[in-house]
C-alpha positions in Angstrom: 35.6 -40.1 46.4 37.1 -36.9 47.2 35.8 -34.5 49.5 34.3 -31.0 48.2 36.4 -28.0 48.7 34.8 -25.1 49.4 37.1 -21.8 49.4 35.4 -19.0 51.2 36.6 -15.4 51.3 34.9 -13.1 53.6 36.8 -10.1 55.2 34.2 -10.0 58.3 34.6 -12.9 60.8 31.1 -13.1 62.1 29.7 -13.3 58.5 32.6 -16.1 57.4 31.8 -17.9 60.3 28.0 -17.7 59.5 28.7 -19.2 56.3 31.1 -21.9 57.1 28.4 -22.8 59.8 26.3 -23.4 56.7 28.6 -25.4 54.6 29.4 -27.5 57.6 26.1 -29.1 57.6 27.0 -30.5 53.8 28.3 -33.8 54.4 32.1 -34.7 53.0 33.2 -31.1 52.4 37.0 -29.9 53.7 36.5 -25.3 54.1 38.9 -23.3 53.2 39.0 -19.7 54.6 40.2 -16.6 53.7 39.9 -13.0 54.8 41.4 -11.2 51.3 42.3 -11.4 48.1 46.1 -12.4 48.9 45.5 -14.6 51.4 42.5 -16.4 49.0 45.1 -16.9 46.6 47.3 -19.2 49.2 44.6 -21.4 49.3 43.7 -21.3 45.4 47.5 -22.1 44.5 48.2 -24.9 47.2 45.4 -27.2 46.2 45.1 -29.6 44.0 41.3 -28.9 43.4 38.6 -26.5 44.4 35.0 -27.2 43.7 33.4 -24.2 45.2 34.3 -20.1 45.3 31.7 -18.5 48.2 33.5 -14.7 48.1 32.3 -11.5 49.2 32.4 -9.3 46.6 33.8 -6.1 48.7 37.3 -7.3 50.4 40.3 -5.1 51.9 42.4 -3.5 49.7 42.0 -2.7 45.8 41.1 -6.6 44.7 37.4 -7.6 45.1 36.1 -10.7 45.1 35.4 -11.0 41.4 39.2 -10.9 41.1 39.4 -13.8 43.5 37.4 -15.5 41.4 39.1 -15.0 37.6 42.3 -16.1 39.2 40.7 -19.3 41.0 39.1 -20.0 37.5 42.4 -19.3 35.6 43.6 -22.0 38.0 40.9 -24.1 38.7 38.8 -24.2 35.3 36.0 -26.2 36.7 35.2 -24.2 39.9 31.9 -22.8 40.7 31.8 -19.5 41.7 29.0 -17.8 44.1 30.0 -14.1 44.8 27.8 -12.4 47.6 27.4 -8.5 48.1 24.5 -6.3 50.0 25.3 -4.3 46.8 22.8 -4.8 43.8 24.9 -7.1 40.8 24.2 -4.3 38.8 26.8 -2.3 40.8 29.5 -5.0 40.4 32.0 -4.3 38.2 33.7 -7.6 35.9 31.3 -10.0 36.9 30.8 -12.8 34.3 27.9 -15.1 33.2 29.1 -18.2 34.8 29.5 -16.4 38.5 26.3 -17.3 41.0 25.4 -14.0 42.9 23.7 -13.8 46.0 22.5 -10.6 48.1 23.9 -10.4 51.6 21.9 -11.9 53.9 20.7 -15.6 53.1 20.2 -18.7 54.7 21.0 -22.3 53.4 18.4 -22.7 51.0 19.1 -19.5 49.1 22.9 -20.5 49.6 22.5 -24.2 48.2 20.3 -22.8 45.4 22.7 -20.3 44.5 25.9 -23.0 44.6 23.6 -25.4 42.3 22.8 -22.5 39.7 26.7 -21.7 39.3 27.5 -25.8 38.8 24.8 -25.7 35.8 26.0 -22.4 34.6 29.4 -23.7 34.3 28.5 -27.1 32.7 25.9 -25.1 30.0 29.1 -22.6 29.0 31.8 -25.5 28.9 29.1 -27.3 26.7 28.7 -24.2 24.4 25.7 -22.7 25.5 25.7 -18.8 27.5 23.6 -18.9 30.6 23.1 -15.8 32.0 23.8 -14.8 35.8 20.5 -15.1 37.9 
């Protein structure tokens, strides 16, 4: 069995390294890291699979991380996507039913919860039904 691959796109390296700290506890899970959009899209076109999106919403430059996430999706049709912000969602502009979303800060259990959400929203929208975000 494969291991997980977790992409995650945080501009701030204390706060990445806070959350690969908790995805490291997962067992069989390879992280991917990226800093902004361009350098998140690297990662999203050199692998052959991606399970898992965790993106700050608010990245350098004029992409954001919900435009991290269409293209890992246009890629990767069966990746779950958990976008985290201290903005409110309300103030996030293009996000989409099947994207988990998170305020900034959270621990594991808020993360894991958040991650689990996004696989069920995906499955319920591939299977027909909407599910809506949070």
């Amino acid at each position: 069995m494969a291991n997980l691959v977790v992409l995650i796109v945080e501009d701030h390296p204390g706060v990445r390294d806070s959350v690969e700290r908790l995805v490291e506890q997962w067992p069989n899970v390879d992280i991917l890291s990226a800093e902004n959009f361009f350098s998140a899209a690297i990662w999203i076109n050199a692998v052959d699979h991606l399970d898992i999106i965790l993106s700050d919403v608010v990245l350098p430059g004029e992409m954001t991380g919900v435009d991290v996430a269409d293209v890992a999706v246009a890629t990767h049709p069966n990746v779950a996507v958990v976008l985290f912000s201290a903005d409110h969602i309300s103030e996030i502009k293009g996000m989409r039913e099947t994207y988990g979303f998170i305020r900034k800060p959270f621990g594991i259990e808020q993360l894991t919860m958040h991650i689990d959400k996004a696989f069920l929203r995906l499955r319920s929208v591939a299977e027909g039904e909407l599910v809506p975000v949070n």
